[in-house]
C-alpha positions as CSV (number, residue, x, y, z in Angstrom):
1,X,-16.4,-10.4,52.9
2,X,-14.1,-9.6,50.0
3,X,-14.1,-5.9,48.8
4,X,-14.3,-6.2,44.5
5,X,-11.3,-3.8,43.1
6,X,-11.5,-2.3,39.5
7,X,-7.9,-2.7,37.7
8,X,-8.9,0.6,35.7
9,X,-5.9,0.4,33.9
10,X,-7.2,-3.0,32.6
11,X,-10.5,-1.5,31.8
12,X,-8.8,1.3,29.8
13,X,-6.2,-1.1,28.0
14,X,-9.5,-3.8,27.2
15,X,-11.6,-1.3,26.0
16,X,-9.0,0.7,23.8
17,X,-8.0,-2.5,22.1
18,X,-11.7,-3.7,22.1
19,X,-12.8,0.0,20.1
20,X,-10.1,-0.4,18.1
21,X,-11.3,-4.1,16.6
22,X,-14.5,-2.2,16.3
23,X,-13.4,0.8,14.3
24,X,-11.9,-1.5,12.1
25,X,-14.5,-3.9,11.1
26,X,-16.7,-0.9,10.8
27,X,-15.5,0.0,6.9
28,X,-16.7,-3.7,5.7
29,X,-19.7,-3.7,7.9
30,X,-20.8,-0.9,5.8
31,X,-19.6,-2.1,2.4
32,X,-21.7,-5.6,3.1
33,X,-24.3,-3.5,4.5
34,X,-25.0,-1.5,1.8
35,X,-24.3,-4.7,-0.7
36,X,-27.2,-6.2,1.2
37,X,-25.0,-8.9,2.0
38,X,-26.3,-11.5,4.5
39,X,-23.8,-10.3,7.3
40,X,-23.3,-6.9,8.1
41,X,-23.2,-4.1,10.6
42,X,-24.0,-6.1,13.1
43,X,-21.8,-9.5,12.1
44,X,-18.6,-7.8,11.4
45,X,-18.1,-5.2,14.3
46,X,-18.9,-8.4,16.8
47,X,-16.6,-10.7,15.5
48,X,-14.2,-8.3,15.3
49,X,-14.6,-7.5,18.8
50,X,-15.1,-11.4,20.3
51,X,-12.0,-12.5,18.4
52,X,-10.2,-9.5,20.1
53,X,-11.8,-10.3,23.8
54,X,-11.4,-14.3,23.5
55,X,-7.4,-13.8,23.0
56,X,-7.2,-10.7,25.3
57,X,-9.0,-13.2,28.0
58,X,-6.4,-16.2,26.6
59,X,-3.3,-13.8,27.2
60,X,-4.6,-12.5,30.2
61,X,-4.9,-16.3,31.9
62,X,-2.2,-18.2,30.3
63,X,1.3,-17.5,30.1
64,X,2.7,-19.8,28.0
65,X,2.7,-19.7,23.9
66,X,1.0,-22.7,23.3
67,X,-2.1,-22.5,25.6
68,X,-2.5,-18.7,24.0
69,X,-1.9,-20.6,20.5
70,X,-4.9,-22.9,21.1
71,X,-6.8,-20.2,22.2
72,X,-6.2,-18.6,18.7
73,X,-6.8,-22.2,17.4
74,X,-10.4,-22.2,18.7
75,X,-11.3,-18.6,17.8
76,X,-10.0,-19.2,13.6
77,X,-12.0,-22.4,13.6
78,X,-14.6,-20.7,15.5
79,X,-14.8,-17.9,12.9
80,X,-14.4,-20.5,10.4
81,X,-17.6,-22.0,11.3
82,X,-19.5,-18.7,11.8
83,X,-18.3,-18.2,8.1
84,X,-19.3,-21.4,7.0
85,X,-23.2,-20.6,7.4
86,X,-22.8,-17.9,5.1
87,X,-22.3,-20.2,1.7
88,X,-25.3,-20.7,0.4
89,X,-25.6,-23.6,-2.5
90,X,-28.1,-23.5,-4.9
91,X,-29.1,-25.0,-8.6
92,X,-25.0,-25.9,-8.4
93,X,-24.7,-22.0,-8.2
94,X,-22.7,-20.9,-4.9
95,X,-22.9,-18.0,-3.2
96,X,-21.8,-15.9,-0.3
97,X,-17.9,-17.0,0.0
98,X,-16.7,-13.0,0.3
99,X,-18.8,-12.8,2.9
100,X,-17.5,-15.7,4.5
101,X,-14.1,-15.0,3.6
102,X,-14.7,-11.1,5.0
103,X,-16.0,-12.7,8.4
104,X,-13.1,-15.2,8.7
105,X,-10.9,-11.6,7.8
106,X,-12.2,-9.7,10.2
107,X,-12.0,-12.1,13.0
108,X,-8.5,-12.1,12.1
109,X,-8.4,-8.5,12.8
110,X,-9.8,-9.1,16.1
111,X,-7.0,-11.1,16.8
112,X,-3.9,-8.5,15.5
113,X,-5.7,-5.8,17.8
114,X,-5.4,-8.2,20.9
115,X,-1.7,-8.9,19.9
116,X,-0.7,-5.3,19.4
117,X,0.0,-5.4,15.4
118,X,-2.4,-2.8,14.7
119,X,-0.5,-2.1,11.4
120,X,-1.4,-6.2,10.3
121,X,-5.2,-5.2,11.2
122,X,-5.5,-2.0,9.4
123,X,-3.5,-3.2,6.1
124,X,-6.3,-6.0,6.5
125,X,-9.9,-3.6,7.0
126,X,-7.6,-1.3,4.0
127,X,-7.3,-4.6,1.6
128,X,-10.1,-6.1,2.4
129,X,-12.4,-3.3,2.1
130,X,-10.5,-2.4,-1.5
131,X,-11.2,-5.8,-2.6
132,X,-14.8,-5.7,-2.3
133,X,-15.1,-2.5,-3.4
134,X,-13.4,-3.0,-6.3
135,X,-13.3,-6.8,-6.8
136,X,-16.9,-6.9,-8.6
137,X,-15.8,-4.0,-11.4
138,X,-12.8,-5.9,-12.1
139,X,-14.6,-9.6,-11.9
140,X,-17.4,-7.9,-14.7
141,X,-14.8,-6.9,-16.6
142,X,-12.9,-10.1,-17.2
143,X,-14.6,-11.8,-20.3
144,X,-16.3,-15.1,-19.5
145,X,-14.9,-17.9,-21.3
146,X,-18.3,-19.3,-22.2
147,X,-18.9,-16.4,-24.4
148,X,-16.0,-16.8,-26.1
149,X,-17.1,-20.2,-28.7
C-alpha cells in the first residue's frame, strides 16, 4: 500500500496564487453586484479562481510552451463562452456585453496570477473596475446623435 504525501509547499504556493485571483475579482464582483448585473459575487471570484487553477494544473503537468499555450487556449475560449450567455438580445436592443467583457477580464486575471504577473492582473481589476465605475457617467454624458436633427 502506498502512503499519500502532502507537498505543503505546493499547497501554500496553489493556494496563495489561488487567493490572490480571488482578491482580485472581488472589486468587480461587487461593482456588478451592486449594478444588479446578471453575474456577480459569485461568477467573478470563480472564474477568476478556475482560470488561475486550470493553468496552474497545465504548468504543473506539461513542460513545454505549447501544451501550456493550449491550455490557455481552452480556458480564453472557455471564458469566452461562459461570457457569451451573458448577451442578452432583445426588440434589436442588446444588452449585457460589460458583463461579458468583465467575465472574459477577469478570467484573464486568473491567468496573470497563475503566470506570476501579478502587476498585469491588478492594472486589470484597477482598469476594469474604473471603467465600470465610471464608464456609465461618461457614456450619459456623451450627446446622442439622434437628438441632435
Amino acid at each position: 500500500m502506498s502512503e499519500s504525501v502532502i507537498d505543503w509547499q505546493a499547497v501554500w504556493f496553489n493556494f496563495w496564487h489561488l487567493g490572490v485571483a480571488y482578491l482580485l475579482a472581488l472589486p468587480v464582483a461587487f461593482n456588478r453586484e451592486k449594478a444588479s448585473r446578471s453575474a456577480g459575487l459569485r461568477t467573478f471570484p470563480l472564474v477568476a479562481m478556475a482560470a488561475c487553477g486550470y493553468l496552474l494544473v497545465g504548468f504543473s503537468i506539461f513542460d513545454d510552451a505549447t501544451a501550456e499555450a493550449r491550455v490557455m487556449e481552452g480556458i480564453i475560449t472557455g471564458i469566452g463562452f461562459i461570457g457569451g450567455g451573458a448577451i442578452l438580445k432583445s426588440r434589436g436592443n442588446v444588452s449585457g456585453t460589460a458583463t461579458a467583457a468583465s467575465i472574459w477580464t477577469t478570467g484573464l486575471i486568473g491567468i496573470a496570477v497563475a503566470a506570476d504577473r501579478f502587476e498585469i492582473a491588478a492594472l486589470l481589476s484597477l482598469l476594469m473596475l474604473a471603467t465600470l465605475t465610471f464608464g456609465p457617467d461618461i457614456k450619459a454624458r456623451i450627446p446622442d446623435d439622434k437628438d441632435a436633427d
